[in-house]
C-alpha positions in Angstrom: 15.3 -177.5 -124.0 18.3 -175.6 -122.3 21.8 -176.6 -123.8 24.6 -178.4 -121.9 27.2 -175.9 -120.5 29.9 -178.0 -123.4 27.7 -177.4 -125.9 27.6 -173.9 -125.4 31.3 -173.5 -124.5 31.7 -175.4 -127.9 29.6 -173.1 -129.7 31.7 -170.0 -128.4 35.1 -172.0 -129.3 33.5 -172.3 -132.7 32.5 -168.8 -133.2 36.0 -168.1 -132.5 37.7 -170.1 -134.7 35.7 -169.5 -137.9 35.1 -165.8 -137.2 37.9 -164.5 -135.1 35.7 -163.3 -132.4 37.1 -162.2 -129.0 36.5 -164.2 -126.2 35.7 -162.4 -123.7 33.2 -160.5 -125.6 31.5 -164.6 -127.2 31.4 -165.8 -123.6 29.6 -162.2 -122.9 27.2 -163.0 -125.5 26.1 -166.1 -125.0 26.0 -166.3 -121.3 23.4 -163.4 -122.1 21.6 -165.2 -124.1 21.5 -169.1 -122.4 21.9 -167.7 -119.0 23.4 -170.4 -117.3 23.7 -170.5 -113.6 26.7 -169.4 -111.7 28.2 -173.2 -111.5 27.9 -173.9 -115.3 28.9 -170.1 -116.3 32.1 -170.7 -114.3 32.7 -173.8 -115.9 32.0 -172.3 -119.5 34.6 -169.7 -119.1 37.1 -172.3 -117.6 36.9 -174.5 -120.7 36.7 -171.6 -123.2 39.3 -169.8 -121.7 41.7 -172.9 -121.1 41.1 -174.4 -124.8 42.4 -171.0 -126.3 45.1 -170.1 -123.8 46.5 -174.4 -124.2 45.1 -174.6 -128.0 48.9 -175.1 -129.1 49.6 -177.3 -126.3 46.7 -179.1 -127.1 46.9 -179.7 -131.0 50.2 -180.9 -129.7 48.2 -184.0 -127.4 45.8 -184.5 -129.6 48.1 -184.8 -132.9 50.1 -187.8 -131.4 47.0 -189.6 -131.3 45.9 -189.1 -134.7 46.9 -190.8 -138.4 46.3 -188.1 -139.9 48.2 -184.2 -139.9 45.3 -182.3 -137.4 45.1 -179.8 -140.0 43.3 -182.3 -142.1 40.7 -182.5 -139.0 37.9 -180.5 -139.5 37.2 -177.3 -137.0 34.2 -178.8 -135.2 35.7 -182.1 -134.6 39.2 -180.0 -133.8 37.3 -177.9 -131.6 35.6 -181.3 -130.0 39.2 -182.7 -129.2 40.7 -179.5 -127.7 38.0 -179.8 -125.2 37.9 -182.9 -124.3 42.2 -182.8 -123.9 41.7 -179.7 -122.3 39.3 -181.7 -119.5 41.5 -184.7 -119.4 44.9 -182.9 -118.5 43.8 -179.9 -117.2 40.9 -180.0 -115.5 41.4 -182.7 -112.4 37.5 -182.5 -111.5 36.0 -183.8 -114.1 36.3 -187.5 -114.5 37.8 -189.0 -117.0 35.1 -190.9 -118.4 33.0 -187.6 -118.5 35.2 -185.9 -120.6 35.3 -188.6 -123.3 31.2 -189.8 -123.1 30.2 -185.9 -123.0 32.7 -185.3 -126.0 31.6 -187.6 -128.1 28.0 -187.0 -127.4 29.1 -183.1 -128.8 29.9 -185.2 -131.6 26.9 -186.7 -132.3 24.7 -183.6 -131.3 26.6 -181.0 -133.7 26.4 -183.3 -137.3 30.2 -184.8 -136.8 28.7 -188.2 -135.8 31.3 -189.6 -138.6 33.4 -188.4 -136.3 32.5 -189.9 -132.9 34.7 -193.1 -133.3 38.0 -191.2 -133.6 36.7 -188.7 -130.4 36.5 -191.4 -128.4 39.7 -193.5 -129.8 41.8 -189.9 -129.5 40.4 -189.0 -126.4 40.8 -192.7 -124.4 44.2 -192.8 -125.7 44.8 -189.0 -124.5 43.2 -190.1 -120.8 45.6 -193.2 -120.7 48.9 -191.5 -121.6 48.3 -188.0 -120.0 50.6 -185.5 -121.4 54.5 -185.6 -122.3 56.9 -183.5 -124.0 59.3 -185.4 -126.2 62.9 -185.1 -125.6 63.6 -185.0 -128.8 62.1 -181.3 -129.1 64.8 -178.6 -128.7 63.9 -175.9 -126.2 62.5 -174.0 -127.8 60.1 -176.4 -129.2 59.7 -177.5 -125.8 58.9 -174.0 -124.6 56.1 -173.6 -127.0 54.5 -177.0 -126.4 54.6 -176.7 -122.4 53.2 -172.6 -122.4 51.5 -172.8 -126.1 53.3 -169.9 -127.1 54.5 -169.8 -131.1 58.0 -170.7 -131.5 58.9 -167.3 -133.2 57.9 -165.3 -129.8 59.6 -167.9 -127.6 62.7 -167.0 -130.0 61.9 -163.0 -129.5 61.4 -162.9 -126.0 64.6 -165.4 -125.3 66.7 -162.9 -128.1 65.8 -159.9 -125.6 65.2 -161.1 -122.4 66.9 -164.5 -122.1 65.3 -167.9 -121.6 65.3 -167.5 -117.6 63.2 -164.3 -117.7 61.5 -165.8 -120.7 60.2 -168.9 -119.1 59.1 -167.6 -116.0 57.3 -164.6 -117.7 55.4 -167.8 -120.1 54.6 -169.7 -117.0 53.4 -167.0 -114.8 50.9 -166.0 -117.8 49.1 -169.4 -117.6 48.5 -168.8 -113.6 45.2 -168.3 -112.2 44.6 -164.2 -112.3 44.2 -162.5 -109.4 41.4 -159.4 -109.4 43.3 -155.7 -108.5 42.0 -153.1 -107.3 42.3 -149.2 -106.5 41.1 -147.5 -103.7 39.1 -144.3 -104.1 41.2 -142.1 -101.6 39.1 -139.5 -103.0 36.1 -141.2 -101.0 38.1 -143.8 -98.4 41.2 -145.1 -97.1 43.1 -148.7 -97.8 42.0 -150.0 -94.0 38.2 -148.9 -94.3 37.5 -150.7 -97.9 39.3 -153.7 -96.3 37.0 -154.1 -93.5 33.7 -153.0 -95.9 34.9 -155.9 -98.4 35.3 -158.5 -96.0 32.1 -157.3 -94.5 30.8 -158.6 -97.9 32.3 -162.0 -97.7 35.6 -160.8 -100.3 38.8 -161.9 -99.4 41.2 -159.1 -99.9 45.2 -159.0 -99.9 47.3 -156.2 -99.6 49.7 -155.7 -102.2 53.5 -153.4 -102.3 51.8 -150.9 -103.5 49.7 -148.5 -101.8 46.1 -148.2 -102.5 46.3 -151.4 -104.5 44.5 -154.8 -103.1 43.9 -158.5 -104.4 40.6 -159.7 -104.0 39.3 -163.3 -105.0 38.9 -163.6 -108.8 35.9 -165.6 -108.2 34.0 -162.2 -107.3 31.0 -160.8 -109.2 32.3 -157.4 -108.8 30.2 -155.3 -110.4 27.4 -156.9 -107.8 30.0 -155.3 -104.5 28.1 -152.6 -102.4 31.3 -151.1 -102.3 31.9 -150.9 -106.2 28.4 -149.3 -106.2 28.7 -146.4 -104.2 32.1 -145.6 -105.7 35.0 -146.8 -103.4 37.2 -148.6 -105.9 37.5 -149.0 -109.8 39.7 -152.3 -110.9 43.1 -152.0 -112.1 46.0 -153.6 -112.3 49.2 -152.5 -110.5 51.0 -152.1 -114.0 48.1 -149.2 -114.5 48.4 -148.3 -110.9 52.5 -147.7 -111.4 52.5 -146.2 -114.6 49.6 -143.0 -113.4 52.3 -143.1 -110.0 55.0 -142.8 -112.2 53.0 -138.7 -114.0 53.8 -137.7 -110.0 50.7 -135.6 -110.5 50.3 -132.9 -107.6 46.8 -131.3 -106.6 45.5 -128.7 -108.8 47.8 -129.5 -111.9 46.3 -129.4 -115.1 46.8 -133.1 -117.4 45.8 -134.7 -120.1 45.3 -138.6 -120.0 45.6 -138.7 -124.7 44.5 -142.3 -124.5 41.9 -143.3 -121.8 39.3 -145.2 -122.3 37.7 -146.8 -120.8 39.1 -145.3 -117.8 41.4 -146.8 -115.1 44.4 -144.5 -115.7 42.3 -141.6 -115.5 40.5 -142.4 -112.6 43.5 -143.2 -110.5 45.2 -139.9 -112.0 42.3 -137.7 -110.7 42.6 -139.7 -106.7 46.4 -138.7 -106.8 45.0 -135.3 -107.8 42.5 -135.3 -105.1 40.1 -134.4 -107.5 41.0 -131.2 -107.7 42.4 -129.4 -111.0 41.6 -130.5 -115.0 42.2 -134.1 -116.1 41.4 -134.4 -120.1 40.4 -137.8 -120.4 40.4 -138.5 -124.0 39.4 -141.1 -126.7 38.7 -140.7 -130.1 35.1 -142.7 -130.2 32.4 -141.1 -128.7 30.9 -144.1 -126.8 34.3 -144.8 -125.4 34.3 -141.7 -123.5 30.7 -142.1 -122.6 32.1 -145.0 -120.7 35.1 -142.9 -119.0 31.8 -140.3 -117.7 29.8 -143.0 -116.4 33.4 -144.4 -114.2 34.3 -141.0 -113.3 30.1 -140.1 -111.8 30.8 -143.4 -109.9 33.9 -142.6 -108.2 32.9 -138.8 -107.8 36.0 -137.7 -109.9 34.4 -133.9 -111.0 37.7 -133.2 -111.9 37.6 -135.6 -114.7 36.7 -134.1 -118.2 36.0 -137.0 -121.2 36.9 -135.4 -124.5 36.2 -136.7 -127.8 39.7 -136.3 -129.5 42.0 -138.0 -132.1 45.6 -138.6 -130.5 47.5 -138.2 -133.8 45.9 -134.4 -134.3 47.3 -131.3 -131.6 44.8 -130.2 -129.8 45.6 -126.8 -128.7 43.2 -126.7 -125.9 45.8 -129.1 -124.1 48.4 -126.7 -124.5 50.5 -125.9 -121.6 49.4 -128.5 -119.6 51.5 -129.6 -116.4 51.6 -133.5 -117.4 50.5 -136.2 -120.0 49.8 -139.6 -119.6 50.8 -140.9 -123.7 49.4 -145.2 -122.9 49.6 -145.8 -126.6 47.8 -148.8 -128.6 50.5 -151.5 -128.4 50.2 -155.5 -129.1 49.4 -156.1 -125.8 52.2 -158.7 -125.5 52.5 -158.0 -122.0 48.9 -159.6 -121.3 48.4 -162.5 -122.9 47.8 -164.2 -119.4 44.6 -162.4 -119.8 44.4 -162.4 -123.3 45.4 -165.4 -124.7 44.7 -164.6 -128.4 46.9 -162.3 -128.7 50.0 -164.5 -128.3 49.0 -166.3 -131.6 49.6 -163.1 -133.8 52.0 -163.0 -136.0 55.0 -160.5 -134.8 55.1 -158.8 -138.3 51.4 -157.7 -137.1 53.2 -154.8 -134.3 54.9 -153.3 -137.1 51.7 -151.5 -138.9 51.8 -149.6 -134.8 55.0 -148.0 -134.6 54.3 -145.1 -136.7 50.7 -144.2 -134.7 53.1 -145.0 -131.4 55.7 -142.0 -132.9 52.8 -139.9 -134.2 50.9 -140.4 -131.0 54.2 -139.3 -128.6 55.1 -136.6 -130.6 51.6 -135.2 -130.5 51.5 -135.7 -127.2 54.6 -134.3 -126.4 53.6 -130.8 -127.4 51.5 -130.3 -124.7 53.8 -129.8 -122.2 55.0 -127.1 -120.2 58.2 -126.7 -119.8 59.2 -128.6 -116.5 56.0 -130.7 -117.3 56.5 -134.4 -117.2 55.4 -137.0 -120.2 55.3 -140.6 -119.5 54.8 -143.2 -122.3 53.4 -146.5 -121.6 52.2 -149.9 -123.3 51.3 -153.2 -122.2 53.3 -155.0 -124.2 57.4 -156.3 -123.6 57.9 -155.6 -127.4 61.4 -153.4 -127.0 60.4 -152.2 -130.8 57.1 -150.8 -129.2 59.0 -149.4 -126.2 62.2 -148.6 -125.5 63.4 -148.0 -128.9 60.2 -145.8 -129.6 61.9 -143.5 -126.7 64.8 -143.7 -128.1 63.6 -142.1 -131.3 61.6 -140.1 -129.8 64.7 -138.2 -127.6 66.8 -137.8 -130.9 63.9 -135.8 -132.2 62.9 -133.5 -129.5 66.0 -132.5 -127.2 63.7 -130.2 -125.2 62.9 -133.3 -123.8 65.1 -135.7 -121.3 64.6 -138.9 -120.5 64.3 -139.2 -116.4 64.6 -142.6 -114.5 61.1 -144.1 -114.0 60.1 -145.3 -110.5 63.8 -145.8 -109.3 62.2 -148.2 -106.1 60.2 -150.4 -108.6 62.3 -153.5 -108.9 64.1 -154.1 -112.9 63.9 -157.4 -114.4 66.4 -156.3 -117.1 68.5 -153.3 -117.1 67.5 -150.5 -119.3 68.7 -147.6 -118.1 65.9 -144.6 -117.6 63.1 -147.1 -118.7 61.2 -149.8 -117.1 59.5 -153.1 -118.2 57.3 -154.9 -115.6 57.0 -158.6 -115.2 54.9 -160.3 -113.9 57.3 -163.5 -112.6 58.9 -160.2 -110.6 56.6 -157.0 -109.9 53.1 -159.4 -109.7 51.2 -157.7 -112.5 51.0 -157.7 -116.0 53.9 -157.2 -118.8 54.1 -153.5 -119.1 56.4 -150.6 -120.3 56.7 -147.4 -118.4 59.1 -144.3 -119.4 59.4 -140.8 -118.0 60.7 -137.3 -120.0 61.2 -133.9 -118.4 60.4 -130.9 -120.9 63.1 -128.3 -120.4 
């Protein structure tokens, strides 16, 4: 007997909440192994996704209803709840009365039958009363209720980038994603992919960069005659912007010290037009396998994955004309497309800033002089950015700072550097500096 599409979107919730797993990779796992079809595999990743990006905004719905504190409720029955909240407010398609019958049959099916009274008491009242934040919440509060975010990153992002920037950046991260793309210039143009794309039923955008399109987030890409033979590798603009921002010329020789599983690299060798040496490095094996298999697609020759430890000089990479140093970061700049991530604890980044210094200064000595360095990270942590380059310039004065993408618009005002937003440059949070060796 095949399961129900809740029951295994509750089973994946529950893998997650007892065994940390990542989402992407429990929805991967067991869509391989239930095989839904495409209508109840959408709907899996809907309610999966929408229970862990809202689970704070939830608890929040849910707890108003109950006598008891919800962290005397047990995980399945928690789990059981989030869902069916997450159906009743969020999801207008499914009908009410769905939401509660189907939840409390979960109940019943997965041993909480003790439990199905209070689903369907919660979950009734839930239905009736929809959802309301109380006044009596400061704004703070108030700001972590309506974008489940944790109070203590509300506080850190209003600290550094004030509660305007702050509140748009929270609401644009619970928007529907849009899918972006790079042209292969190295095989087509922007027009040419348009037209082959819509020839396969995609509708595409144009974006403000060059080379860079929207297409509908409901495609199967990996399915796309076009993505088969090689015309375009996905990526978002923040990528896209931060390989622009290397200048990279045809010929050059660069090293890209942190590149799996690819993106960067691949839109590093197009502005090379494949011609020259691009190191594309990881430190794991199979990561660079995957980098080689991305770069035979495209029919980037220039591309050379390398096996290599970012924290240990390489002296092969000596002299080289530019580096591309996209560090491991928090990834606090995607938690629109990572929703777990938002639910660590701040204290978490700090174990990262000394491999983010070791990694930059490594880095760093295999320029040329006149080469150009940029360091990135897709996070809007300013301890993981700009005061990295900071540090980073008092140590090495061969090196000066240069302003980054001067036509990219600034959300805040940080002189040489730039952080992207998405509420104002459409992509995802993301740090981008530039240094000059002398």
């Amino acid at each position: 007997m095949s399961k129900s599409a809740r029951q295994i979107a509750f089973e994946i919730l529950l893998k997650i909440e007892k065994e940390n797993a990542y989402s992407n990779l429990a929805i991967d796992s067991a869509v391989k192994v239930y095989n839904p079809d495409s209508t109840d595999c959408a709907f899996i990743s809907r309610l999966v996704y929408g229970v862990i990006e809202r689970k704070i905004t939830l608890d929040y719905i849910v707890s108003k209803e109950l006598s008891n504190p919800i962290n005397k409720v047990k995980k399945d029955v928690l789990t059981i709840l989030r869902m069916g909240a997450y159906q009743l407010i969020f999801m207008d398609k499914v009908p009410p009365s769905a939401a509660v019958n189907e939840s409390v049959r979960l109940a019943k099916n997965n041993k909480s039958g003790y439990a199905a009274g209070l689903v369907n008491a919660v979950l009734r009242k839930v239905s009736d009363k929809g959802f309301v934040i109380d006044e009596s919440l400061n704004d703070v509060q108030k700001a972590s209720v309506k974008y489940s975010v944790p109070e203590e990153l509300v506080s850190f992002f209003t600290y550094h980038y004030g509660a305007h920037n702050t509140e748009a950046f929270l609401e644009a991260s619970l928007e529907p994603k849009k899918i972006t793309i790079r042209v292969n210039t190295v095989k087509t143009n922007q027009e040419d992919l348009k037209k082959l794309l819509m020839d396969e039923g995609v509708e595409v955008n144009e974006t403000y960069l060059e080379n860079a399109l929207y297409i509908s987030s409901d495609v199967a890409v990996y399915n796309l005659d076009c993505f088969k033979e090689g015309l375009f590798h996905v990526e978002d603009i923040s990528s896209q912007l931060c390989v622009k921002a290397l200048e990279l010329k045809e010929g050059c020789r660069a090293v890209d010290i942190c590149a799996a599983p690819g993106g960067k690299t691949f839109t590093a060798a197009q502005y090379m037009n494949n011609n020259g040496i691009l190191y594309s490095c990881d430190i794991y094996p199979s990561r660079t396998r995957l980098i080689e298999e991305g770069a035979q697609r495209l029919g980037l020759d220039c591309v050379k994955p390398t096996v290599n430890d970012a924290t240990v000089f390489n002296e092969d990479f000596t002299g080289v004309d530019a580096v591309l140093c996209d560090v491991p970061c928090s990834g606090l700049g995607i938690i629109g497309k990572k929703p777990e991530i938002k639910y660590k604890k701040l204290d978490d980044t700090k174990t990262l800033l000394p491999v983010q210094k070791q990694i930059l200064s490594t880095a760093s000595r295999y320029v040329k002089p006149g080469g150009r360095l940029v360091y990135s990270t897709c996070s809007v942590n300013p301890n993981e950015n700009r005061k990295i380059c900071d540090w980073f310039l008092k140590e090495n004065t061969d090196f000066v700072s240069v302003k980054v993408l001067p036509d990219v618009k600034r959300t805040v005002d940080e002189g040489d550097y730039l952080t992207l937003f998405p509420h104002t440059n459409g992509c995802d949070g993301f740090f981008v500096a530039a240094f000059i060796r002398k």
